[in-house]
C-alpha positions as CSV (number, residue, x, y, z in Angstrom):
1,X,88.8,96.1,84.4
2,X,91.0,98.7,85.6
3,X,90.1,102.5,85.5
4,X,86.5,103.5,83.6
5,X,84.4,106.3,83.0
6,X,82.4,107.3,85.9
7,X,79.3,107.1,83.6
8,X,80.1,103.2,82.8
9,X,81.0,102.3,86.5
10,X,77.2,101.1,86.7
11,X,77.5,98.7,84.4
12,X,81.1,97.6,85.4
13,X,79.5,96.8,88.8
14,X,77.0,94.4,90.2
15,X,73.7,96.4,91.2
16,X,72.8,96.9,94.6
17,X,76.3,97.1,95.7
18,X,78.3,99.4,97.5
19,X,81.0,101.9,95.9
20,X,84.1,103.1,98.2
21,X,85.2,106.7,97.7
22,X,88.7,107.9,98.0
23,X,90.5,111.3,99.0
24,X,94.2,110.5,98.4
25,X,96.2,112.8,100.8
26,X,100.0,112.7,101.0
27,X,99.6,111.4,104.7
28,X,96.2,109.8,105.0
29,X,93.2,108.0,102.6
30,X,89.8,109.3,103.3
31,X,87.6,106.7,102.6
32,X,84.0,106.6,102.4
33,X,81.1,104.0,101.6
34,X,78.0,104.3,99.8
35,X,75.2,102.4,100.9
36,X,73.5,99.4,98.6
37,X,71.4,101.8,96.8
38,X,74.1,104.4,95.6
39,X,71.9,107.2,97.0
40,X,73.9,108.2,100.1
41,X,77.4,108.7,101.0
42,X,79.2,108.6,104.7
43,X,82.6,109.0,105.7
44,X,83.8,105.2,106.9
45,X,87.5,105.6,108.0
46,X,91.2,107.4,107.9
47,X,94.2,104.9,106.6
48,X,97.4,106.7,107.3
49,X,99.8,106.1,104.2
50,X,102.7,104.2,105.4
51,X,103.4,101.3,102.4
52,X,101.2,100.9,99.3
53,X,100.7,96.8,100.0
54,X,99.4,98.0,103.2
55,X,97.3,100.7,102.0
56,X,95.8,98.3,99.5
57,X,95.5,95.5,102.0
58,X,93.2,97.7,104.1
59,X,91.0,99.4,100.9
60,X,90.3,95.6,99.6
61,X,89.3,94.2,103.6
62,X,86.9,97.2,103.6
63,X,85.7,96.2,100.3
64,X,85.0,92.8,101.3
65,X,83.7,93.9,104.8
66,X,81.5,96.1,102.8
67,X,80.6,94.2,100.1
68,X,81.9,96.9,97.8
69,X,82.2,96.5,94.0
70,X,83.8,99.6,92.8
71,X,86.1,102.8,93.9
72,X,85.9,106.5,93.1
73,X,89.1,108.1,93.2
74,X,89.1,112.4,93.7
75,X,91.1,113.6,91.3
76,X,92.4,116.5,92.2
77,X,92.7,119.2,89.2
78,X,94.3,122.5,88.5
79,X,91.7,125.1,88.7
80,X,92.3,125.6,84.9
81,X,91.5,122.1,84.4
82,X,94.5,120.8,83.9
83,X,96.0,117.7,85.6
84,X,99.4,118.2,88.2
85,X,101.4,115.7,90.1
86,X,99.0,115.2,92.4
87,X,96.3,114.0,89.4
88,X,99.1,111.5,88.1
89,X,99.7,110.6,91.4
90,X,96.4,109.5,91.9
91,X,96.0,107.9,88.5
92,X,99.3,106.0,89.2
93,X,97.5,104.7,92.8
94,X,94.6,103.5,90.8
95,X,96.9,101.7,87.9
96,X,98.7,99.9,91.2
97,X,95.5,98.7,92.9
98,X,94.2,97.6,89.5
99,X,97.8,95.4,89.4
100,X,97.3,93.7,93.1
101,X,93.2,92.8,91.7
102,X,90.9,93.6,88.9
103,X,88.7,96.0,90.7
104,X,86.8,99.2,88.7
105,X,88.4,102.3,89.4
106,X,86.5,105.8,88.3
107,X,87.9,109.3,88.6
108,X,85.7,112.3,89.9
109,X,87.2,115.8,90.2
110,X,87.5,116.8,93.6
111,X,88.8,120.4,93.4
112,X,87.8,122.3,96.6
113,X,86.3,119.4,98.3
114,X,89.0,120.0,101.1
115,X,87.6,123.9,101.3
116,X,83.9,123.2,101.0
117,X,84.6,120.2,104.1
118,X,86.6,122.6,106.1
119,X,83.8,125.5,105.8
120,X,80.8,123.0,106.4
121,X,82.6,121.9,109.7
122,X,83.7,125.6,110.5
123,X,80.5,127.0,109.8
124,X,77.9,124.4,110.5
125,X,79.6,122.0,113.2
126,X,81.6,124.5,115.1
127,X,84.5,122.2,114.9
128,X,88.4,123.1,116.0
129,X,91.4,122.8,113.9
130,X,92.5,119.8,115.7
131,X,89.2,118.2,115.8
132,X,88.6,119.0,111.9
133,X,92.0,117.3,111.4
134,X,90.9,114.2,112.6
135,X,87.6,114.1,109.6
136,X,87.9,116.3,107.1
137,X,89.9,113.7,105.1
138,X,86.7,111.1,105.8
139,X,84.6,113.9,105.4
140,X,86.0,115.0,102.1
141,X,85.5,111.1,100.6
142,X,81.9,111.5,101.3
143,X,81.8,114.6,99.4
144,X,83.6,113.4,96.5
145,X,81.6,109.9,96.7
146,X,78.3,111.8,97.1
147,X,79.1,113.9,93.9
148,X,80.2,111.1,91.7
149,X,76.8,109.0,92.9
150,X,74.6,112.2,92.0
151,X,76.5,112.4,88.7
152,X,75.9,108.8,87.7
153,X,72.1,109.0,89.2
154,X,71.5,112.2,87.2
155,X,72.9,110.3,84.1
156,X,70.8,107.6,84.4
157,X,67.5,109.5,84.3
């Protein structure tokens, strides 16, 4: 299956199922999980990058433990649109995961999704450097997860 439009990640997945978001960090993987009905969102856990098999060991066990079907990758662009190392990096992560199993991968781009995290647990939860250290990487999946699922449900209607 490998990567797919965000649009088509519907139909590449069985209804009624789950989708795991992704904030790629150089240290840590944000992930988040939808719930059955693709309307909501939440931050699920912090895998701290050590080895790719690893990393991917722990994505697919949440998958399964989660019944999740499908991944949404934040791509993170240049402001002018443009894609950096980071982008490729994350595109390269997606091509590697697609090489261990056959699992639909969709890109949505995630620039300031750090910031708007950060300010939301600043401003709204009060929250300490340290503490925000510990979930804005979650947090941030959740964001990008929750756009991409209001992208697709705004498509579909």
């Amino acid at each position: 299956m490998a990567v797919v439009d965000l649009l088509d990640l519907p139909a590449a997945t069985p209804a009624n199922t789950p989708l795991l978001g992704l904030d790629l960090g150089e240290k840590t993987i944000g992930v988040a999980v939808s719930d059955a009905t693709r309307m909501i969102a939440s931050p699920f856990e912090l895998i701290r990058k050590t080895k790719f098999t690893h990393e991917a060991e722990r994505l697919f066990a949440i998958m399964a433990e989660r019944g999740a079907a499908g991944i949404v990758i934040g791509l993170p662009m240049n402001m002018d649109g443009t894609e950096g190392p980071r982008a490729q990096s994350c595109r390269a992560f997606a091509r590697n995961l697609n090489r261990l199993r056959d699992v639909p991968v969709a890109f949505w781009d995630e620039r300031l999704s750090t910031s708007a995290v950060n300010r939301f647990l600043i401003e709204q939860m009060d929250m300490t450097r340290a503490r925000r250290a510990e979930v804005v990487d979650r947090n941030a999946a959740a964001y990008i997860l929750q756009g991409a699922l209001d992208r697709m449900r705004d498509a579909a209607q």
